[in-house]
N, CA, C and O atoms as CSV, one atom per row, in Angstrom:
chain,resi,resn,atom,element,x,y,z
A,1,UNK,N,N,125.019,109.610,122.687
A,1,UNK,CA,C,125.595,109.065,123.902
A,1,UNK,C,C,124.508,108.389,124.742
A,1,UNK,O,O,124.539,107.312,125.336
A,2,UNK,N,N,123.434,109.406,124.622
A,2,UNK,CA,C,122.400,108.627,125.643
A,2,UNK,C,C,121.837,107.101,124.842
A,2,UNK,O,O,121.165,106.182,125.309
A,3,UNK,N,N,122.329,107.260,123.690
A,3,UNK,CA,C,121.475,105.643,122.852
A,3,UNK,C,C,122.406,104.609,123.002
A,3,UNK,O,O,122.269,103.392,122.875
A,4,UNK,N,N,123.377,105.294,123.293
A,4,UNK,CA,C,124.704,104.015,123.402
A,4,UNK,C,C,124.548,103.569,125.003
A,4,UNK,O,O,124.454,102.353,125.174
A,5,UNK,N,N,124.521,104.169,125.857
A,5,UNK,CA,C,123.863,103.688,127.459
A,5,UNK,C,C,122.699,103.462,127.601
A,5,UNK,O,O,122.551,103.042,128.749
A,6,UNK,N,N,121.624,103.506,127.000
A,6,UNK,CA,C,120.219,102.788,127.043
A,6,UNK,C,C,120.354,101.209,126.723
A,6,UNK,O,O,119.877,100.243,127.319
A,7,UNK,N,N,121.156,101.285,125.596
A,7,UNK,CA,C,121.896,99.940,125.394
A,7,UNK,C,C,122.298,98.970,125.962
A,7,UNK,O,O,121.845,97.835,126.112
A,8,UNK,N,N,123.898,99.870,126.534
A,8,UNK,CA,C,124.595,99.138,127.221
A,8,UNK,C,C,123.614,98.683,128.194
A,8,UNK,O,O,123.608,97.469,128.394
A,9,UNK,N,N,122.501,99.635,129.059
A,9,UNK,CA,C,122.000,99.126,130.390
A,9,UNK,C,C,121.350,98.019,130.011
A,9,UNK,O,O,121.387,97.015,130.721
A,10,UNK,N,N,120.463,98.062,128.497
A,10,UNK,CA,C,119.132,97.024,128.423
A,10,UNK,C,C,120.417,95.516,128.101
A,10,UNK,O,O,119.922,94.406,128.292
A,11,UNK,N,N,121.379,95.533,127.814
A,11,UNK,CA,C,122.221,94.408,127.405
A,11,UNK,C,C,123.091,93.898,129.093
A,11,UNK,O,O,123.484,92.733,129.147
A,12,UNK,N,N,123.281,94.643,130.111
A,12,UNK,CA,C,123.828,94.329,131.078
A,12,UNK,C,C,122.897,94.172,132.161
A,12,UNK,O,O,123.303,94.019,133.312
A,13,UNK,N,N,121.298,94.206,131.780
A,13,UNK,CA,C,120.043,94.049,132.233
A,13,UNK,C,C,120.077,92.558,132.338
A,13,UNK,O,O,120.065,91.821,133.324
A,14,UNK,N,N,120.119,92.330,131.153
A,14,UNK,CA,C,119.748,90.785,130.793
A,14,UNK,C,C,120.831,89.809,130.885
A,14,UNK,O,O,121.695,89.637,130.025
A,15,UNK,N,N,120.724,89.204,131.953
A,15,UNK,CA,C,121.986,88.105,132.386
A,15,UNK,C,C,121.178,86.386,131.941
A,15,UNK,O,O,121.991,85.610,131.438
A,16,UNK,N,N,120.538,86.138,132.012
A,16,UNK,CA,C,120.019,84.982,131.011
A,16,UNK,C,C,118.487,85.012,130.361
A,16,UNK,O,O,118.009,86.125,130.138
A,17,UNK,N,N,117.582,83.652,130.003
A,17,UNK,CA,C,116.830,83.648,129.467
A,17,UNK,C,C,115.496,84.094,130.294
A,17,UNK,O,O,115.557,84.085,131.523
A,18,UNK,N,N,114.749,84.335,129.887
A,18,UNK,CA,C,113.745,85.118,131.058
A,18,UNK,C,C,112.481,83.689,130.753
A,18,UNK,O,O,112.315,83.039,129.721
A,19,UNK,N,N,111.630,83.562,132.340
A,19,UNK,CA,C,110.824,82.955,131.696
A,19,UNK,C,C,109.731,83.626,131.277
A,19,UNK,O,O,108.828,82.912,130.839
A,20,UNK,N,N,109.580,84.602,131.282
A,20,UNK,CA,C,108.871,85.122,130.676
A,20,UNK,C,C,108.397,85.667,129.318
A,20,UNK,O,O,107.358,86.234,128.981
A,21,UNK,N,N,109.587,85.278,128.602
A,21,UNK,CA,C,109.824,85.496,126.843
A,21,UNK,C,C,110.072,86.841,127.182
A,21,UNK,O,O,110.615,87.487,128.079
A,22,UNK,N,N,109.300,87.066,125.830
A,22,UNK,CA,C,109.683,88.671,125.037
A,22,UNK,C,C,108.286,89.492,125.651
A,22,UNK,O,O,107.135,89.157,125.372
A,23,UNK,N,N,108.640,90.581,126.503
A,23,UNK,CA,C,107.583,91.531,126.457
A,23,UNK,C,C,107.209,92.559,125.317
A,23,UNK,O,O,107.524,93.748,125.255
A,24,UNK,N,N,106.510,91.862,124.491
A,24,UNK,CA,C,106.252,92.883,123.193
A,24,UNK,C,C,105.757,94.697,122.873
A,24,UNK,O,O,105.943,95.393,121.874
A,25,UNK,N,N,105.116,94.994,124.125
A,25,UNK,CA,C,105.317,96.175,124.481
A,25,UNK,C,C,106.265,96.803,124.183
A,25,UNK,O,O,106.532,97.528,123.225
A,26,UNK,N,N,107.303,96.186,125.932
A,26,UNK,CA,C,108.767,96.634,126.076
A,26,UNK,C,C,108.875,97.249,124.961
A,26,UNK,O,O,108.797,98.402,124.536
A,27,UNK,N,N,109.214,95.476,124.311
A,27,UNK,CA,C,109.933,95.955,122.914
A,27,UNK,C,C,109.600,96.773,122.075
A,27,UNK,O,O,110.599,97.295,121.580
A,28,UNK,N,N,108.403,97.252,121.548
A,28,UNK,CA,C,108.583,97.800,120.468
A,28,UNK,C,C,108.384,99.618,120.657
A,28,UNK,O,O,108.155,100.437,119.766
A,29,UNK,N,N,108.536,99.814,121.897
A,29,UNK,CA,C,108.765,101.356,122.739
A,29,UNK,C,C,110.370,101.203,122.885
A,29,UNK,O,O,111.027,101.990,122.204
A,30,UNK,N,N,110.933,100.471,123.529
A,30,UNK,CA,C,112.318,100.188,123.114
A,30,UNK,C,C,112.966,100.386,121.819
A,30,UNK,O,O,114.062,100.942,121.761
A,31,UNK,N,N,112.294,99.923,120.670
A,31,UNK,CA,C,112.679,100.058,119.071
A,31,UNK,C,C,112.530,101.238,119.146
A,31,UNK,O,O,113.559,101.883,119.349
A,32,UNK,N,N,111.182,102.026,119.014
A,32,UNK,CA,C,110.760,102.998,118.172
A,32,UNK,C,C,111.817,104.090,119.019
A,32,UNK,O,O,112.191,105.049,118.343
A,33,UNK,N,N,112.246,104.027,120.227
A,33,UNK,CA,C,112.570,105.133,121.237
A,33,UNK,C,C,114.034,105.180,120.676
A,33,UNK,O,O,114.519,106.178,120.142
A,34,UNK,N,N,114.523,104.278,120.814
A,34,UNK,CA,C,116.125,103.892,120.335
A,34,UNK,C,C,116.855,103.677,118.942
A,34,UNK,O,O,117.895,104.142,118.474
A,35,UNK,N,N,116.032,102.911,118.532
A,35,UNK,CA,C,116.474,102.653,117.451
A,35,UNK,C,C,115.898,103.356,116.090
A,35,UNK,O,O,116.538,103.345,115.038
A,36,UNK,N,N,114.484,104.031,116.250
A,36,UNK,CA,C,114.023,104.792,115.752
A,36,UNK,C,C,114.398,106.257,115.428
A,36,UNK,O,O,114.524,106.839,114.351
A,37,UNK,N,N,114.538,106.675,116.745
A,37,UNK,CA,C,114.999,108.118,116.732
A,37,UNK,C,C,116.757,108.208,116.545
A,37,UNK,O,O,117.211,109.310,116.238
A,38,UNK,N,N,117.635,107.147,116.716
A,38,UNK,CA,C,118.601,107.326,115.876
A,38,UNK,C,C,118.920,107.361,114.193
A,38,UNK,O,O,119.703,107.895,113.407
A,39,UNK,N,N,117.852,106.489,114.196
A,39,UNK,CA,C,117.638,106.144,112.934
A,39,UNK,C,C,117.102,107.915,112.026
A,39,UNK,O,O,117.469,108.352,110.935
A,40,UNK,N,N,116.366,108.382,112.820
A,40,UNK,CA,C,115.427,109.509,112.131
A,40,UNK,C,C,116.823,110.807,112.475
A,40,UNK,O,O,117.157,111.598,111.593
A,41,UNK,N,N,117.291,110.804,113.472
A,41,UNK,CA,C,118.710,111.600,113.766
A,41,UNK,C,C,119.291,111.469,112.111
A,41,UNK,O,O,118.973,112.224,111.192
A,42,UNK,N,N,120.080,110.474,112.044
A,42,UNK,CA,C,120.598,109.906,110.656
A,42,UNK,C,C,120.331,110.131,109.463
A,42,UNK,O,O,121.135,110.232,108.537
A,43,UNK,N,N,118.897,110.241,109.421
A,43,UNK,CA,C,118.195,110.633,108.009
A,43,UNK,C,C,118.262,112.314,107.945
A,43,UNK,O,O,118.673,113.022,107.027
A,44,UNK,N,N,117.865,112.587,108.886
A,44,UNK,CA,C,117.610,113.905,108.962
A,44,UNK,C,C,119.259,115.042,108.811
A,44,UNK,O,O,119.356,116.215,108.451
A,45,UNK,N,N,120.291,114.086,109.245
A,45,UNK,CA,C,121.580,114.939,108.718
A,45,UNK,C,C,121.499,114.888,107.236
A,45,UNK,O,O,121.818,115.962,106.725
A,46,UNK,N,N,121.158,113.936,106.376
A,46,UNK,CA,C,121.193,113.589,105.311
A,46,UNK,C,C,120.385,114.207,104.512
A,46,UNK,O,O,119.344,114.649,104.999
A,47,UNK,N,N,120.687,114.415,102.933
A,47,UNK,CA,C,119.879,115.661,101.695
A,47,UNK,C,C,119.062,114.154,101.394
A,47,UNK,O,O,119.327,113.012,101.017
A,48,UNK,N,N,117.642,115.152,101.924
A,48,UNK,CA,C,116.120,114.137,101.826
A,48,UNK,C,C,116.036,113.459,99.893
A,48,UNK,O,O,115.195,112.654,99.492
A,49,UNK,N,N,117.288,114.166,98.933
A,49,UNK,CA,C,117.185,113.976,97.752
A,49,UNK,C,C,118.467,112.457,97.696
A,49,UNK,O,O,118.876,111.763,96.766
A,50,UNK,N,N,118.661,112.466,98.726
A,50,UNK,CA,C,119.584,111.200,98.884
A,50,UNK,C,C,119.146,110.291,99.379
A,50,UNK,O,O,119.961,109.371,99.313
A,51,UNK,N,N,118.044,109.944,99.990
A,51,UNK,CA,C,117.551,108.742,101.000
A,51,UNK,C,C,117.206,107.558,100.173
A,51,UNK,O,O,117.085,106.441,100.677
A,52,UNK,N,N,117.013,107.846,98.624
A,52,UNK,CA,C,117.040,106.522,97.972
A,52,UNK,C,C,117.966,106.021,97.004
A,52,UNK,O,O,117.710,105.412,95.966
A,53,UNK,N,N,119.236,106.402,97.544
A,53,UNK,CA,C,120.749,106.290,97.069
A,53,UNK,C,C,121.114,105.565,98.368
A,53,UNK,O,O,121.551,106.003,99.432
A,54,UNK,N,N,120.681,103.834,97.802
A,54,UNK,CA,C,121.544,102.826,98.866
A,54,UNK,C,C,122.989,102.914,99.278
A,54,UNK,O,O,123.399,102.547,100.379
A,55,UNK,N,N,123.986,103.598,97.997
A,55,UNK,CA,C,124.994,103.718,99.258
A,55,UNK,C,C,125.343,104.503,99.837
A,55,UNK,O,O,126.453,104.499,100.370
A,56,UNK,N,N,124.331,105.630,99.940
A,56,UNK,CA,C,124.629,106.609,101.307
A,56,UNK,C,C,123.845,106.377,102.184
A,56,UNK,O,O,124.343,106.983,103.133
A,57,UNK,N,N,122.814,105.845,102.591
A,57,UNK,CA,C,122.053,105.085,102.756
A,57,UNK,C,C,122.124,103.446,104.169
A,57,UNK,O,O,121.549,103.233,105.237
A,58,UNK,N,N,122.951,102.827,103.492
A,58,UNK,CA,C,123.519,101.482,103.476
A,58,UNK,C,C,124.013,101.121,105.018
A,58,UNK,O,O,123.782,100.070,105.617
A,59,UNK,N,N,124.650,102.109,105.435
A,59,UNK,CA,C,125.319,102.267,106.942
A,59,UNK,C,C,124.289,102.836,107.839
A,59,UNK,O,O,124.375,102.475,109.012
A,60,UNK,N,N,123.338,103.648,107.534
A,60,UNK,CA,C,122.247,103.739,108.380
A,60,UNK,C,C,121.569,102.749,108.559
A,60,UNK,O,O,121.505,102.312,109.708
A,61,UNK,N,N,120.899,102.126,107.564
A,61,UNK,CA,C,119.752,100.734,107.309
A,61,UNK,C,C,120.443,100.124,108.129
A,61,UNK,O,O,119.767,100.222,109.153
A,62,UNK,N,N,121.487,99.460,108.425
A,62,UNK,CA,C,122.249,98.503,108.739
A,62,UNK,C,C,122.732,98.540,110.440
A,62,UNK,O,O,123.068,97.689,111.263
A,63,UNK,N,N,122.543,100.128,110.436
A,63,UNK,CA,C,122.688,100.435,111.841
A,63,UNK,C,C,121.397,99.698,112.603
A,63,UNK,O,O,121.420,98.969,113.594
A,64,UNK,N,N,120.154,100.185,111.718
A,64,UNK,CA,C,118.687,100.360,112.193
A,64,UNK,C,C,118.821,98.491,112.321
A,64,UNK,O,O,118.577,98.110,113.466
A,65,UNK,N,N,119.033,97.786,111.705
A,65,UNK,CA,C,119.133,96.328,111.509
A,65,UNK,C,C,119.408,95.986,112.794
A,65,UNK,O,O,118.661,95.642,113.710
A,66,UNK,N,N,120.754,96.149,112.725
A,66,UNK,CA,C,121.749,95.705,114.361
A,66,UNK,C,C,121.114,96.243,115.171
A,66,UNK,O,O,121.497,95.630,116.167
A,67,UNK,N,N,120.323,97.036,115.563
A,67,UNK,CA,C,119.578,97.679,116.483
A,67,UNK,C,C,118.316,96.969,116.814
A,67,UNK,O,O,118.078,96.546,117.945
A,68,UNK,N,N,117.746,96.883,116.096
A,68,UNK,CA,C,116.388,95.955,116.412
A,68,UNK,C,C,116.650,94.319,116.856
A,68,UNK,O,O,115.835,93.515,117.308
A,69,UNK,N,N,117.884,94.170,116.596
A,69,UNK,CA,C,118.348,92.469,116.493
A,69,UNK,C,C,118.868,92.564,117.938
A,69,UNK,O,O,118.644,91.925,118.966
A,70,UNK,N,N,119.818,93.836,117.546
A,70,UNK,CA,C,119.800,93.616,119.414
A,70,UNK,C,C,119.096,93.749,120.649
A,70,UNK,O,O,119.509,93.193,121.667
A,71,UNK,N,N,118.175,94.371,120.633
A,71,UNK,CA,C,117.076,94.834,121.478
A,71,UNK,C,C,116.798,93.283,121.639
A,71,UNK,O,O,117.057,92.609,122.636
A,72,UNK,N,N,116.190,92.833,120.400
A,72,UNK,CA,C,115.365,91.784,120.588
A,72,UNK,C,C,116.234,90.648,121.097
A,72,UNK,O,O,115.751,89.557,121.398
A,73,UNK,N,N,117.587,90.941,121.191
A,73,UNK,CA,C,118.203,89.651,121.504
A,73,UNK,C,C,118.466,89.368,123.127
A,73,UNK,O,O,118.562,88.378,123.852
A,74,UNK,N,N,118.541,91.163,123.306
A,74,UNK,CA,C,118.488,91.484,125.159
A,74,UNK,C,C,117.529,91.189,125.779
A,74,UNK,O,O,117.586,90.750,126.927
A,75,UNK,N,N,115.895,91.479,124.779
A,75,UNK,CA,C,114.565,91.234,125.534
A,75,UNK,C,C,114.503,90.027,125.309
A,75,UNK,O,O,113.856,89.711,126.307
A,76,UNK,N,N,114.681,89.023,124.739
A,76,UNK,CA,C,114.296,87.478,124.815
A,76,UNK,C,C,113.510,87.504,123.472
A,76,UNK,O,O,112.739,86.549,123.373
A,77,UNK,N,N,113.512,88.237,122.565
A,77,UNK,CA,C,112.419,88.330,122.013
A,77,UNK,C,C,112.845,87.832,120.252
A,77,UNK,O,O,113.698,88.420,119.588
A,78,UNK,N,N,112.237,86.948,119.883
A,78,UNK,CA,C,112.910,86.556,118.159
A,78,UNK,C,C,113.433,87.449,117.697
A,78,UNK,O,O,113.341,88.497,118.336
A,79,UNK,N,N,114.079,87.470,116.623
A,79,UNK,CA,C,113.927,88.054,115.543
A,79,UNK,C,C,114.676,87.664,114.289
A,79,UNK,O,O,115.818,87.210,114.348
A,80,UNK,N,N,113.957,87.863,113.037
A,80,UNK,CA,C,112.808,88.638,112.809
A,80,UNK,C,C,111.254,88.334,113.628
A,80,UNK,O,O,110.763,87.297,114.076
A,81,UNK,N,N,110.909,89.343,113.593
A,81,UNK,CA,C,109.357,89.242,114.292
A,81,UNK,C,C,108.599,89.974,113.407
A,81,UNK,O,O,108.900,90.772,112.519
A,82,UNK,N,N,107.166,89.383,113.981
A,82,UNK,CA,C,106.067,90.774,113.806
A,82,UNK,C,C,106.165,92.100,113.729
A,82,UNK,O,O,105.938,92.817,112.755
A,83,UNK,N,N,106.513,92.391,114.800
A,83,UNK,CA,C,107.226,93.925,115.565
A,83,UNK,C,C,107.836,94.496,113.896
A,83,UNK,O,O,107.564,95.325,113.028
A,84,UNK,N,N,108.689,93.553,114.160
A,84,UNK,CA,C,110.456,93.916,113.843
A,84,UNK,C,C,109.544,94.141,111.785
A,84,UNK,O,O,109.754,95.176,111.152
A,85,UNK,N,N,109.069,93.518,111.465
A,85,UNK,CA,C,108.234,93.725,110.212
A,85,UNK,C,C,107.601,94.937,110.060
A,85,UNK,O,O,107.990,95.907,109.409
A,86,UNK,N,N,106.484,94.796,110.782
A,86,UNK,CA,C,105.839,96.562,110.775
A,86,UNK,C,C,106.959,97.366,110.809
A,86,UNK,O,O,107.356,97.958,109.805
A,87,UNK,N,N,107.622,97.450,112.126
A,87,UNK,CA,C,108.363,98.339,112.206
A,87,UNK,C,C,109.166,98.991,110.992
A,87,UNK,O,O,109.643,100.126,111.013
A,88,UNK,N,N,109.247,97.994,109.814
A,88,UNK,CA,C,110.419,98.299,109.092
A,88,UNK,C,C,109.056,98.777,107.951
A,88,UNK,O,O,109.137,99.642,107.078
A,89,UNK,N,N,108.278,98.230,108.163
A,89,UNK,CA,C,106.933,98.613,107.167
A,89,UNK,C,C,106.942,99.950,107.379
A,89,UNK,O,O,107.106,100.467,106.274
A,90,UNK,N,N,106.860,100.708,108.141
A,90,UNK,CA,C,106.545,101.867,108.748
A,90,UNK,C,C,107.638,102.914,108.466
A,90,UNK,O,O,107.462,104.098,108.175
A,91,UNK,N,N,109.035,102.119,108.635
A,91,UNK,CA,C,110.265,103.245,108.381
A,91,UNK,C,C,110.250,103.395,106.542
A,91,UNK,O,O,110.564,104.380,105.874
A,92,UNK,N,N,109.775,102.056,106.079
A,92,UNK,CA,C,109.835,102.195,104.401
A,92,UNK,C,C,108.976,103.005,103.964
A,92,UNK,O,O,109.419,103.708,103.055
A,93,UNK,N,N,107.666,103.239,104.310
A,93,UNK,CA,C,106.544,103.920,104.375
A,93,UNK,C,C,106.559,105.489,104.889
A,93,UNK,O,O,105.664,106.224,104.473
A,94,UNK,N,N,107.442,105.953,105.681
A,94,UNK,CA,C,108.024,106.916,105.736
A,94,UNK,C,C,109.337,107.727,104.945
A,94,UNK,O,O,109.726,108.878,104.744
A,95,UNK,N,N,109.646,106.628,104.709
A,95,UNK,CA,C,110.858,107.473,104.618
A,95,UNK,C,C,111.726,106.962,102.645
A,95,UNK,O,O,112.551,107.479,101.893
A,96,UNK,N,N,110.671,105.441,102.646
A,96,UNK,CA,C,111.794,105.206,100.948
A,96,UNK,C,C,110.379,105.049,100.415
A,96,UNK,O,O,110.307,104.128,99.602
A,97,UNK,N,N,108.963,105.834,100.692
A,97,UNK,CA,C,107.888,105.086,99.738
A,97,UNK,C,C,108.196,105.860,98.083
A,97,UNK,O,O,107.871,105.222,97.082
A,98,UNK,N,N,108.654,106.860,97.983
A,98,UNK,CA,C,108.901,107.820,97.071
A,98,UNK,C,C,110.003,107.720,96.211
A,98,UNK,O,O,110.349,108.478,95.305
A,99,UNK,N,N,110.813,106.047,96.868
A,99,UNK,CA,C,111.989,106.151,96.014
A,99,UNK,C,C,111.203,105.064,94.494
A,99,UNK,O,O,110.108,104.503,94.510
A,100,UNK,N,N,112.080,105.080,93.507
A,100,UNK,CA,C,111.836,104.374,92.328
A,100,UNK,C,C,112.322,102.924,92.204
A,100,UNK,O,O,113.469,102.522,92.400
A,101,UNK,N,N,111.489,102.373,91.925
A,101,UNK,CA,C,112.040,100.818,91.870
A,101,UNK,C,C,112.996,100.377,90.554
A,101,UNK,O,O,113.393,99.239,90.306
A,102,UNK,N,N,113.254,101.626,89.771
A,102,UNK,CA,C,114.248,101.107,88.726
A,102,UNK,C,C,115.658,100.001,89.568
A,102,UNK,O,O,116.061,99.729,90.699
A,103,UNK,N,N,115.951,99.696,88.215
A,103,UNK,CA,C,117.038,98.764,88.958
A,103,UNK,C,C,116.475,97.462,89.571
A,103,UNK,O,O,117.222,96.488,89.482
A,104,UNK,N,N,115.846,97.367,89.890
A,104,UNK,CA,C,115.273,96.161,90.228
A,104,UNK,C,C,114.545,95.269,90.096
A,104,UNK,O,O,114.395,94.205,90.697
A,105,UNK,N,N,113.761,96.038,88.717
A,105,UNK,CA,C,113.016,95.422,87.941
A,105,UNK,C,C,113.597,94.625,86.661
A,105,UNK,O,O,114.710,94.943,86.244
A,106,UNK,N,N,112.868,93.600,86.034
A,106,UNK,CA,C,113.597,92.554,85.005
A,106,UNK,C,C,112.956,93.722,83.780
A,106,UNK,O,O,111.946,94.419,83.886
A,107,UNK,N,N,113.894,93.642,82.668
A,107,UNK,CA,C,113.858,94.453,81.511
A,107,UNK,C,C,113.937,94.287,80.801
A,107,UNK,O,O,115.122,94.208,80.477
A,108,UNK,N,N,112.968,94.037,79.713
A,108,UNK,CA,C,113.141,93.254,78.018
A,108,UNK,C,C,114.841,93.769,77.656
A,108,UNK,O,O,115.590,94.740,77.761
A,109,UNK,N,N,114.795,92.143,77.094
A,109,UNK,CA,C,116.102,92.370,76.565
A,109,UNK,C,C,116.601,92.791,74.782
A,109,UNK,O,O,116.089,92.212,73.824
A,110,UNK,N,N,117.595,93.812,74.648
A,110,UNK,CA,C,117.530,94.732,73.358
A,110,UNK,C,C,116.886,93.462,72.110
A,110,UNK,O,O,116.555,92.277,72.151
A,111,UNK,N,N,116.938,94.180,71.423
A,111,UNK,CA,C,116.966,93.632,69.845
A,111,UNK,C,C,117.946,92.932,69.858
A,111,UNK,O,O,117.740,91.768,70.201
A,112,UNK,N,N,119.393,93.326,69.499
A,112,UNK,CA,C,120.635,92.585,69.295
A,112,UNK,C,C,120.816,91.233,70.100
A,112,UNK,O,O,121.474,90.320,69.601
A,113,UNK,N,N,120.106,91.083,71.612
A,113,UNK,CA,C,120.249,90.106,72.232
A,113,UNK,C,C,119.308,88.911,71.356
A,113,UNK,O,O,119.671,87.867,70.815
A,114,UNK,N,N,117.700,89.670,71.495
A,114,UNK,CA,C,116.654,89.292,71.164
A,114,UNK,C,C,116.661,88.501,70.070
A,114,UNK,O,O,116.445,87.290,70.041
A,115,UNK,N,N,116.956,89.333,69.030
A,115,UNK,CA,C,117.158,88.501,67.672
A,115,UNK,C,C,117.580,87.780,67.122
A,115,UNK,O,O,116.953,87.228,66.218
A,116,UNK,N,N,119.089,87.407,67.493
A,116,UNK,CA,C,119.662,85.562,67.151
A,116,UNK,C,C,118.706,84.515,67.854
A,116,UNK,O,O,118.232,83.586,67.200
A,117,UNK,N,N,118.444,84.674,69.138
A,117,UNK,CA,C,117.389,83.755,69.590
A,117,UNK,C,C,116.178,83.632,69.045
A,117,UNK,O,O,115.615,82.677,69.580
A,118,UNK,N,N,115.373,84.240,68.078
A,118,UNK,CA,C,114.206,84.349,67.602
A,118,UNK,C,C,114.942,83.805,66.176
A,118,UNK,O,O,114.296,82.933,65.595
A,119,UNK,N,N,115.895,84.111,65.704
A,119,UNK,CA,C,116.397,83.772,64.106
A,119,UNK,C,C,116.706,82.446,64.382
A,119,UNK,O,O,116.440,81.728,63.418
A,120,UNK,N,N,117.314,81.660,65.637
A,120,UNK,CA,C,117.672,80.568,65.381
A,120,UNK,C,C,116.812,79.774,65.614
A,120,UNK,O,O,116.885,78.619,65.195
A,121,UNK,N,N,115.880,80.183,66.281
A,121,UNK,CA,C,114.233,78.999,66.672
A,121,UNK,C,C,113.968,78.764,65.126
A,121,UNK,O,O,114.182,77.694,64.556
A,122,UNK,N,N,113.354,80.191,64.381
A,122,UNK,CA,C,113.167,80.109,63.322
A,122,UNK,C,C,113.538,79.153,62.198
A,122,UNK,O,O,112.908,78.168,61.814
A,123,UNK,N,N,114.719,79.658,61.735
A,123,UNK,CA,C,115.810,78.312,61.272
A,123,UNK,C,C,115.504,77.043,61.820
A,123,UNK,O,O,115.213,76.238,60.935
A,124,UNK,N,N,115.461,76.497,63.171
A,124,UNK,CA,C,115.701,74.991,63.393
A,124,UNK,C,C,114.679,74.584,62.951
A,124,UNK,O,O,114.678,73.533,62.310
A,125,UNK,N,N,113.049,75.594,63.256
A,125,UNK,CA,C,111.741,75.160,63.004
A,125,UNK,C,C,111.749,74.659,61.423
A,125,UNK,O,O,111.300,73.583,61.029
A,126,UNK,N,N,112.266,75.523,60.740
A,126,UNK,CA,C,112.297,75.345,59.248
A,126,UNK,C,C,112.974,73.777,58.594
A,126,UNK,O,O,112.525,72.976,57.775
A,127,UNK,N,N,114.116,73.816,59.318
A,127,UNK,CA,C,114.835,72.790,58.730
A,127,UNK,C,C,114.310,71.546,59.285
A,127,UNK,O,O,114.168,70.618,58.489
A,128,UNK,N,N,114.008,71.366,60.467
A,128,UNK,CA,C,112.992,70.255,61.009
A,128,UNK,C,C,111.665,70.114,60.008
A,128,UNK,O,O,111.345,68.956,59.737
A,129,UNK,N,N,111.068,70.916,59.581
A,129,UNK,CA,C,109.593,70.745,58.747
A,129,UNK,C,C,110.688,70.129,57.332
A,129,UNK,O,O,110.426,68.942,57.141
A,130,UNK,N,N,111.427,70.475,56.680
A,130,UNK,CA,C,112.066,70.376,55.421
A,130,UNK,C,C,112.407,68.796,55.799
A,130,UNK,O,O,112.034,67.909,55.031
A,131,UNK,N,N,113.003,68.539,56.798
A,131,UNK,CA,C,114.169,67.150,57.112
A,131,UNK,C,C,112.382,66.105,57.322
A,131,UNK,O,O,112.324,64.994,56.794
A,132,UNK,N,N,111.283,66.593,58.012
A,132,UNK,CA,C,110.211,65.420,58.094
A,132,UNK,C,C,109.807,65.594,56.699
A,132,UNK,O,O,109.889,64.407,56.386
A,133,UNK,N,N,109.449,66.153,55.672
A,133,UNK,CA,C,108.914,66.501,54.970
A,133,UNK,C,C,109.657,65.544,53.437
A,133,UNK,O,O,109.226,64.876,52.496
A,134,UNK,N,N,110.725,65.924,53.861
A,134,UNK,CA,C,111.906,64.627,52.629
A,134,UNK,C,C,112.223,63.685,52.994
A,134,UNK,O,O,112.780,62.860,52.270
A,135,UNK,N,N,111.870,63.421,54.747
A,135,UNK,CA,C,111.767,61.813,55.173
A,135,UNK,C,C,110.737,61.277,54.780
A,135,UNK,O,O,110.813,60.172,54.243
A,136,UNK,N,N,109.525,61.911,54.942
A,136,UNK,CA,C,108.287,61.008,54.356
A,136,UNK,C,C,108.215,61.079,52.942
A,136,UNK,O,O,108.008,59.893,52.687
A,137,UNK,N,N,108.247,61.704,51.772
A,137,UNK,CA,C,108.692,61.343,50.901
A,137,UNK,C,C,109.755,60.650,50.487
A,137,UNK,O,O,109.639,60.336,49.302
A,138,UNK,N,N,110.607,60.336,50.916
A,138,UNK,CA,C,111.750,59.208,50.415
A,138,UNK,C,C,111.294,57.710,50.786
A,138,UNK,O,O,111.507,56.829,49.953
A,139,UNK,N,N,110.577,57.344,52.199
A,139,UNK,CA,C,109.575,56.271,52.790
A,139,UNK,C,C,108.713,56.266,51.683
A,139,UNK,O,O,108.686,55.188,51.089
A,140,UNK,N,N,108.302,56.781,51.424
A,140,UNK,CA,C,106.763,56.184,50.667
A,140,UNK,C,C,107.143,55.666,49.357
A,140,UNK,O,O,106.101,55.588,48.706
A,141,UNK,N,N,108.111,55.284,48.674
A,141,UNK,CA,C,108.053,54.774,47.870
A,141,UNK,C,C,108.807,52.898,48.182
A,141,UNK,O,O,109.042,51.912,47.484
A,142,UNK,N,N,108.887,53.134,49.066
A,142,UNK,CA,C,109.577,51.742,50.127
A,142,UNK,C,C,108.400,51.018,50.797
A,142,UNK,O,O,108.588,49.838,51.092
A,143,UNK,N,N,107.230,51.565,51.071
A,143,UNK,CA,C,105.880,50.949,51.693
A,143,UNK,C,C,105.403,50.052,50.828
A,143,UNK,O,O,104.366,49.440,51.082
């Protein structure tokens, strides 16, 4: 409740563009305070053997997303940013450095795929050497 009225205030704070830009401070005590500690609320209901199972996962990240976008959109401040980078450097680094990158990596492809493509290079190579090979012999007696 209190993260949903820190909100609302920092969004009914900001009635236009400031000339002052983005106070980067502000902001990123703003992130870590708000959007952080909901974020760590979130994880922490959650079995620490689940945090690198994107779709349980998926609705938190996404929370943490909209959260930083909005801050930064109340403070004047880009985003993506600097900030907004570390910041996410820091939550990955905490919290998914331990997950496995399977799945996302490119993966030799089987034999069965592999092997018509290697048999048919083969073959064309062959019949190309055979087809120059009985062209220049059939020419040379025409020179």
């Amino acid at each position: 409740m209190a993260l949903l009225l820190l909100l609302l205030l920092l969004l009914a704070a900001h009635v236009g563009p400031s000339e002052y830009g983005c106070d980067s401070l502000l902001y990123q005590k703003v992130i870590d305070d708000l959007c952080f500690n909901h974020f760590k609320e979130e994880m922490v209901s959650l079995d620490s053997g689940t945090w690198c199972s994107w779709p349980e996962i998926v609705e938190i990240y996404e929370g943490l997303t909209n959260c930083t976008c909005q801050v930064a959109l109340s403070m004047d401040c880009f985003w993506p940013n600097r900030l907004v980078d570390d910041f996410f450097m820091k939550i990955h680094n905490t919290y998914f450095h331990h997950c496995a990158v399977t799945g996302r990596l490119l993966h030799e492809p089987s034999i069965g795929v592999l092997a018509p493509f290697i048999g048919v290079s083969v073959l064309i190579t062959l019949l190309m050497t055979a087809v120059v090979v009985w062209r220049s012999k059939r020419t040379e007696g025409m020179l």
